[in-house]
KELUM-516995 format. One record per residue: x, y, z of N, C-alpha, C, CB in turn; residue number from 1. Coordinates in pm, 1 decimal, always signed. Atoms other than C-alpha are relative to their C-alpha. Glycine has a CB too. Layout:
<pts>
+----------+----------+----------+----------+----------+----------+----------+----------+----------+----------+----------+----------+-----+
!   n_east !  n_north !     n_up !  ca_east ! ca_north !    ca_up !   c_east !  c_north !     c_up !  cb_east ! cb_north !    cb_up ! seq !
+----------+----------+----------+----------+----------+----------+----------+----------+----------+----------+----------+----------+-----+
!        X !        Y !        Z !        X !        Y !        Z !        X !        Y !        Z !        X !        Y !        Z ! NUM !
...
+----------+----------+----------+----------+----------+----------+----------+----------+----------+----------+----------+----------+-----+
</pts>
This chain:
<pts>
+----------+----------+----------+----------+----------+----------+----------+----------+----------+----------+----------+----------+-----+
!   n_east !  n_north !     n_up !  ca_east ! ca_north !    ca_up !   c_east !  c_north !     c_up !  cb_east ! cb_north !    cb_up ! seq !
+----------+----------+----------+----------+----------+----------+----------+----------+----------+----------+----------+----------+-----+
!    +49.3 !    +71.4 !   +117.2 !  +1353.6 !   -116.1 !   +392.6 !   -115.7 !    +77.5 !    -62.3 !    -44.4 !   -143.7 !    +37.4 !   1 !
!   +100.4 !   -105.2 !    +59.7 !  +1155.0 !    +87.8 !   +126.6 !   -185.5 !   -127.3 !    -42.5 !   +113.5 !    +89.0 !   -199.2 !   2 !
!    +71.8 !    +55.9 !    +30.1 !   +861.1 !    -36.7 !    +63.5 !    -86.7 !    -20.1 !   -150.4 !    -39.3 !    +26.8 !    +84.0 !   3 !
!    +17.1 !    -10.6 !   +173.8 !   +697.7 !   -153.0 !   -299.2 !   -101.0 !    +62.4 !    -13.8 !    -17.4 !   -128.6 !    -91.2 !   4 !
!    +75.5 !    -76.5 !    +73.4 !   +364.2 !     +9.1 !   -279.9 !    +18.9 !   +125.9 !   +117.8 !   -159.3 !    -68.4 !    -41.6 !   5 !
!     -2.3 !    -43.2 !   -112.3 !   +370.5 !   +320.9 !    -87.0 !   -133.4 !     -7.0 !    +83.5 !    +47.7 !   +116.7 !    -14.9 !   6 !
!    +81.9 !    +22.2 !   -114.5 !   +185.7 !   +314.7 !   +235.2 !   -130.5 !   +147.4 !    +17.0 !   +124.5 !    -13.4 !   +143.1 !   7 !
!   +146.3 !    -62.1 !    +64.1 !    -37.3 !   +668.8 !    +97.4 !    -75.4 !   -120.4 !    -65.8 !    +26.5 !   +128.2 !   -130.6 !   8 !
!    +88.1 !   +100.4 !    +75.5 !   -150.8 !   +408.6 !   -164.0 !    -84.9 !   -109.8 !    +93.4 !    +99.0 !    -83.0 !   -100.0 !   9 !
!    +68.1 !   +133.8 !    -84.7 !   -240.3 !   +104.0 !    +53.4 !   -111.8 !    +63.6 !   +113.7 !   +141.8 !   -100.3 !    +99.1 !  10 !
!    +72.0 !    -86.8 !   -130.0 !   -382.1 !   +367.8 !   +342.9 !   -157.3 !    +61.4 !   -100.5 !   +141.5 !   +177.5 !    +74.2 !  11 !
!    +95.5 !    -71.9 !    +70.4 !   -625.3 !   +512.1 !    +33.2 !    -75.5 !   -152.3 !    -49.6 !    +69.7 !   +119.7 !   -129.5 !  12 !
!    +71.8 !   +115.4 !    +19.6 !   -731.4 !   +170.0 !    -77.8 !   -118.9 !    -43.5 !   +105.0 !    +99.1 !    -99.6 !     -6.2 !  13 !
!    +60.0 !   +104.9 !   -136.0 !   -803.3 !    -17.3 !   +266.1 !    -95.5 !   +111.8 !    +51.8 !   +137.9 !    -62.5 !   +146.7 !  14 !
!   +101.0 !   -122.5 !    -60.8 !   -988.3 !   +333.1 !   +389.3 !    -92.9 !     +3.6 !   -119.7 !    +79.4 !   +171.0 !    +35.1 !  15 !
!   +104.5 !    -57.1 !   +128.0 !  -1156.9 !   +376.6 !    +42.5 !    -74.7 !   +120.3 !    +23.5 !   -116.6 !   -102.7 !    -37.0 !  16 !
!    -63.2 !   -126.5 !     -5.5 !  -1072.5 !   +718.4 !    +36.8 !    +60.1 !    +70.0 !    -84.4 !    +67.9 !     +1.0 !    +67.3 !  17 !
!   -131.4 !    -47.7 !    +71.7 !   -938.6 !   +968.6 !   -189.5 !    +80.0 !    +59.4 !    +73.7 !    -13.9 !    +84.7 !   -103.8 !  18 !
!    -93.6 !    -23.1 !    -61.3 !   -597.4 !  +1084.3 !   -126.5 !     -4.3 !   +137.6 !    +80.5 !    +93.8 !    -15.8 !    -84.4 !  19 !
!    +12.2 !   -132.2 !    -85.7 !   -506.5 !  +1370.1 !   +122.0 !    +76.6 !    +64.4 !   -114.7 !    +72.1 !    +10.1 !   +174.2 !  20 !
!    -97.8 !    -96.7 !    +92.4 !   -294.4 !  +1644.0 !    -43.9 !   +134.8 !    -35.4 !    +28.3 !    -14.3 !   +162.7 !    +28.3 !  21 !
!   -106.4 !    +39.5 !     +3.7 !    +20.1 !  +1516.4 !   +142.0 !    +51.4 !   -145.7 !    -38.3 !    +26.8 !    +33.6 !    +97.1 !  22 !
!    -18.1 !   +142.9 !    +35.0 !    -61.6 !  +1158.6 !    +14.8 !    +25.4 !    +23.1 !   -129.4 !   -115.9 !   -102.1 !    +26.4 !  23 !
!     -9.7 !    -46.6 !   +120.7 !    -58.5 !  +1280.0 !   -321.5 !   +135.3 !    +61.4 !    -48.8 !    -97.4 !    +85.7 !     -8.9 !  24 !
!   -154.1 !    -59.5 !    +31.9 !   +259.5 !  +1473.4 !   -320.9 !    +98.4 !    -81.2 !    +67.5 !    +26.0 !   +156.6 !    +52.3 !  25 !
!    -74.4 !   +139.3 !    -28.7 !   +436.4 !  +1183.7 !   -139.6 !    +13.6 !    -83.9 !   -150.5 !   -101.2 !   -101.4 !   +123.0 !  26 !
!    +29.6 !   +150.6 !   +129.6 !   +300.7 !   +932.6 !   -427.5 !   +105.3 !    +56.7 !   -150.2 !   -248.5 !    -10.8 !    -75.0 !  27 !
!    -53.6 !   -104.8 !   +127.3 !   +396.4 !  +1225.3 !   -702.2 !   +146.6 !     -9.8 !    +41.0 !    -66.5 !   +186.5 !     -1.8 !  28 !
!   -107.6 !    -15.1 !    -42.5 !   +750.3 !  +1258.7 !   -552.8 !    +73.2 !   -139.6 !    -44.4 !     -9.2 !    +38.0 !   +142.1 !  29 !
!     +6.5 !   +153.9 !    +47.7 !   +773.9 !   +872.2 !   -585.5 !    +46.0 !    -34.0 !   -121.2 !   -127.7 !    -51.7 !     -4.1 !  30 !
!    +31.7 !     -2.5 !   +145.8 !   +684.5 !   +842.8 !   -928.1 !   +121.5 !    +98.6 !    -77.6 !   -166.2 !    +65.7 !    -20.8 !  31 !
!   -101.1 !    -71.1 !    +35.4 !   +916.7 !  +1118.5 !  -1009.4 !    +90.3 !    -61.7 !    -12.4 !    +26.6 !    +85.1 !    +60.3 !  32 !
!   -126.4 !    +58.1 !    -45.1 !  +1196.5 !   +969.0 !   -861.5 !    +13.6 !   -141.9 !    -73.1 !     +2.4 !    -13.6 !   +165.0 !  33 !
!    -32.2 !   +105.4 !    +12.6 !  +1146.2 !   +624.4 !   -921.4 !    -41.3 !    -65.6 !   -161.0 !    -53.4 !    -57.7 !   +117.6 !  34 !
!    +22.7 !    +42.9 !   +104.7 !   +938.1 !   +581.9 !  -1227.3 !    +66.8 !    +73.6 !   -126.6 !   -125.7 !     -6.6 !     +2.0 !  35 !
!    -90.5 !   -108.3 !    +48.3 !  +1045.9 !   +905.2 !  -1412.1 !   +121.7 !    +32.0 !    -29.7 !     -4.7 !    +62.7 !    +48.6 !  36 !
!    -91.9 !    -13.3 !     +5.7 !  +1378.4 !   +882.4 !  -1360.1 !    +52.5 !   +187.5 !    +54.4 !    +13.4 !    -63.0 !   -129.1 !  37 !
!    -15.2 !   -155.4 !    -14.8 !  +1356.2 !  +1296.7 !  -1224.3 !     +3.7 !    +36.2 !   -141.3 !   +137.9 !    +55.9 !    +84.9 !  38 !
!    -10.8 !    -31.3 !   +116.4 !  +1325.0 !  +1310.1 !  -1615.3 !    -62.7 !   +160.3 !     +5.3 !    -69.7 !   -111.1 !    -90.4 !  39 !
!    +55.7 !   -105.9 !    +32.4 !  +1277.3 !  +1680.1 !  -1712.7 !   -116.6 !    +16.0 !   -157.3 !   +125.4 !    +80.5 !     -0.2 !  40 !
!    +79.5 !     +5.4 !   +166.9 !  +1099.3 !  +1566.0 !  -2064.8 !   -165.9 !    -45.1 !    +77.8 !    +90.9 !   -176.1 !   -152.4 !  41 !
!   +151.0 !    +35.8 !    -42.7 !   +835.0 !  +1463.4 !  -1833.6 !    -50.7 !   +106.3 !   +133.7 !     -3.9 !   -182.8 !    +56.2 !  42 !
!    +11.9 !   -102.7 !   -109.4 !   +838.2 !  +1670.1 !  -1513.3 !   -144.6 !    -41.7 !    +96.9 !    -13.2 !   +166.2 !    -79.6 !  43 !
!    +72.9 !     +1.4 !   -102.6 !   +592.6 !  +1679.9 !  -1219.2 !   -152.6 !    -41.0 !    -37.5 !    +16.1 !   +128.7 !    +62.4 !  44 !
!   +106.6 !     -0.5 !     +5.8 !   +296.4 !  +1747.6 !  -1409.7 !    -51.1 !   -160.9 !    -25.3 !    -27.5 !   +101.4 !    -89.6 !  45 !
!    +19.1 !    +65.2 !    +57.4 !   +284.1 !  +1423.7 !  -1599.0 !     +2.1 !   -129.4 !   +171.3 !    +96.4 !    +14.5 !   -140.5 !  46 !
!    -12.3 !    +58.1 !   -156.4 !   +421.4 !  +1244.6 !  -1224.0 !   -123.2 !    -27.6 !    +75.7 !    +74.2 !    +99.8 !    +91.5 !  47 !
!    +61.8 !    +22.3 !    -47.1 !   +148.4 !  +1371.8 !  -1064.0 !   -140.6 !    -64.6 !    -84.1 !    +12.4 !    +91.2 !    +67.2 !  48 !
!    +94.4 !   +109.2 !    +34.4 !   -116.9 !  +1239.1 !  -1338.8 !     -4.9 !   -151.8 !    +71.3 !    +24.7 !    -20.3 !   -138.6 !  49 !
!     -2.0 !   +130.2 !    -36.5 !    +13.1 !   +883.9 !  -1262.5 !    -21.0 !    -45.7 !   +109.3 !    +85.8 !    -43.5 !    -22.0 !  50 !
!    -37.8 !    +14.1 !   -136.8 !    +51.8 !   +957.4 !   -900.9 !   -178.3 !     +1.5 !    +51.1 !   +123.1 !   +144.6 !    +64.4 !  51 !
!   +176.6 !    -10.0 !    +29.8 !   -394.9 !  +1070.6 !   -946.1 !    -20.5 !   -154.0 !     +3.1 !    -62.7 !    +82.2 !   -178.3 !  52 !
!    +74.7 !   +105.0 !    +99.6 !   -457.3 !   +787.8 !  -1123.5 !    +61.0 !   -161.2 !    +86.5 !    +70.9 !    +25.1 !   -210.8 !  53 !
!    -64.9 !   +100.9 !    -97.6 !   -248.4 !   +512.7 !   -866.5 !    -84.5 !     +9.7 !   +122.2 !   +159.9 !    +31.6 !    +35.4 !  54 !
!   +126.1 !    -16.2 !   -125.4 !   -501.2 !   +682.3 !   -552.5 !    -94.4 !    -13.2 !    -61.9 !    -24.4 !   +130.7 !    +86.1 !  55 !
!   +106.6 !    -61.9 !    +22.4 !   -766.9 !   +811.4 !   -702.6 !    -84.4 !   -148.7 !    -91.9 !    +37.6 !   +161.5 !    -85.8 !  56 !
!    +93.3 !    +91.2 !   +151.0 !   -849.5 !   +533.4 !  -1040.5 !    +14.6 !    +94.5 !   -108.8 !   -201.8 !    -31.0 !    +16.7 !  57 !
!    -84.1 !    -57.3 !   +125.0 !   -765.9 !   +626.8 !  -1374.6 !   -184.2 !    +95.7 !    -48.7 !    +93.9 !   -177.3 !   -153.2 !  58 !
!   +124.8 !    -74.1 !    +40.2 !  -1152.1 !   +735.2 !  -1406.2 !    -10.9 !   +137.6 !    +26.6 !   -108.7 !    -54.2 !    +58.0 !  59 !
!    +28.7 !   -146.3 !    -44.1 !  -1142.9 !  +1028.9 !  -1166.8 !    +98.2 !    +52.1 !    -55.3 !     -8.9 !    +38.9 !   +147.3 !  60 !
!   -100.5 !   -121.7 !    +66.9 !   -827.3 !  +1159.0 !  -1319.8 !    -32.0 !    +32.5 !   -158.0 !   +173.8 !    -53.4 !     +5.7 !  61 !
!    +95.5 !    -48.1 !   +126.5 !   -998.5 !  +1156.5 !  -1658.8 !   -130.6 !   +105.8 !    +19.0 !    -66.9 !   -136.7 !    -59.8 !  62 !
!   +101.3 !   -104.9 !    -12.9 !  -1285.7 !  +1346.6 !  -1551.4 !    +63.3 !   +103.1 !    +87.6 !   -137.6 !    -52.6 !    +59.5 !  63 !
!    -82.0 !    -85.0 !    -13.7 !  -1055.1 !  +1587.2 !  -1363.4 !    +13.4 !   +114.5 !    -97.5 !    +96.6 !    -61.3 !    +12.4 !  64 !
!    -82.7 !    -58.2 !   +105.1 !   -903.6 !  +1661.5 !  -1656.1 !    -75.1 !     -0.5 !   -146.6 !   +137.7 !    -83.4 !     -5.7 !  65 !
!   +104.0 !    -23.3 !    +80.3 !  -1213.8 !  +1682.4 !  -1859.2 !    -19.1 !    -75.8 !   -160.5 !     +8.4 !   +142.6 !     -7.4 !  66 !
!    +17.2 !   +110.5 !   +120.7 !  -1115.8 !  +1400.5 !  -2111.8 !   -119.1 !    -39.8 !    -34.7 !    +60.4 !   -121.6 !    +22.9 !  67 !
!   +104.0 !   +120.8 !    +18.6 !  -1397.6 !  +1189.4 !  -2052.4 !   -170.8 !    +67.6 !    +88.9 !    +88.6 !   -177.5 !   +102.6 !  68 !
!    +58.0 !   -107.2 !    -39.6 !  -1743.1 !  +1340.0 !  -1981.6 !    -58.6 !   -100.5 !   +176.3 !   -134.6 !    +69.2 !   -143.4 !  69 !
!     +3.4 !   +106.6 !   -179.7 !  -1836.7 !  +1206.6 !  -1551.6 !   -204.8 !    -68.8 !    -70.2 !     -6.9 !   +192.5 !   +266.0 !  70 !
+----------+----------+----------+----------+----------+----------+----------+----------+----------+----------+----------+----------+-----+
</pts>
């Protein structure tokens, strides 16, 4: 039985923690697959934003990515 949030996510919450690198490419893989559809109009990069921003908070992936100033 798959589960609805993955268990990186819930493990990064309850620890309050950012993600490891293999929690991240788990989550990204995910997202790909499931939200994405493996769409190529969107591809990995865009995946792993959402996949950031699901561990991390939509804040740190903005300042990451130098949108928003920290």
């Amino acid at each position: 039985m798959q589960r609805i949030f993955p268990h990186a996510l819930l493990a990064c919450i309850i620890e309050g923690r950012p993600p490891r690198p293999q929690e991240l490419e788990c989550v990204t893989d995910r997202v790909l697959r499931e939200a994405l559809g493996a769409s190529a109009a969107y591809g990995r990069q865009h995946a792993e934003a959402l996949a950031r921003a699901a561990l991390a908070g939509v804040d740190t992936v903005r300042s990451e990515a130098g949108l928003v100033a920290a």
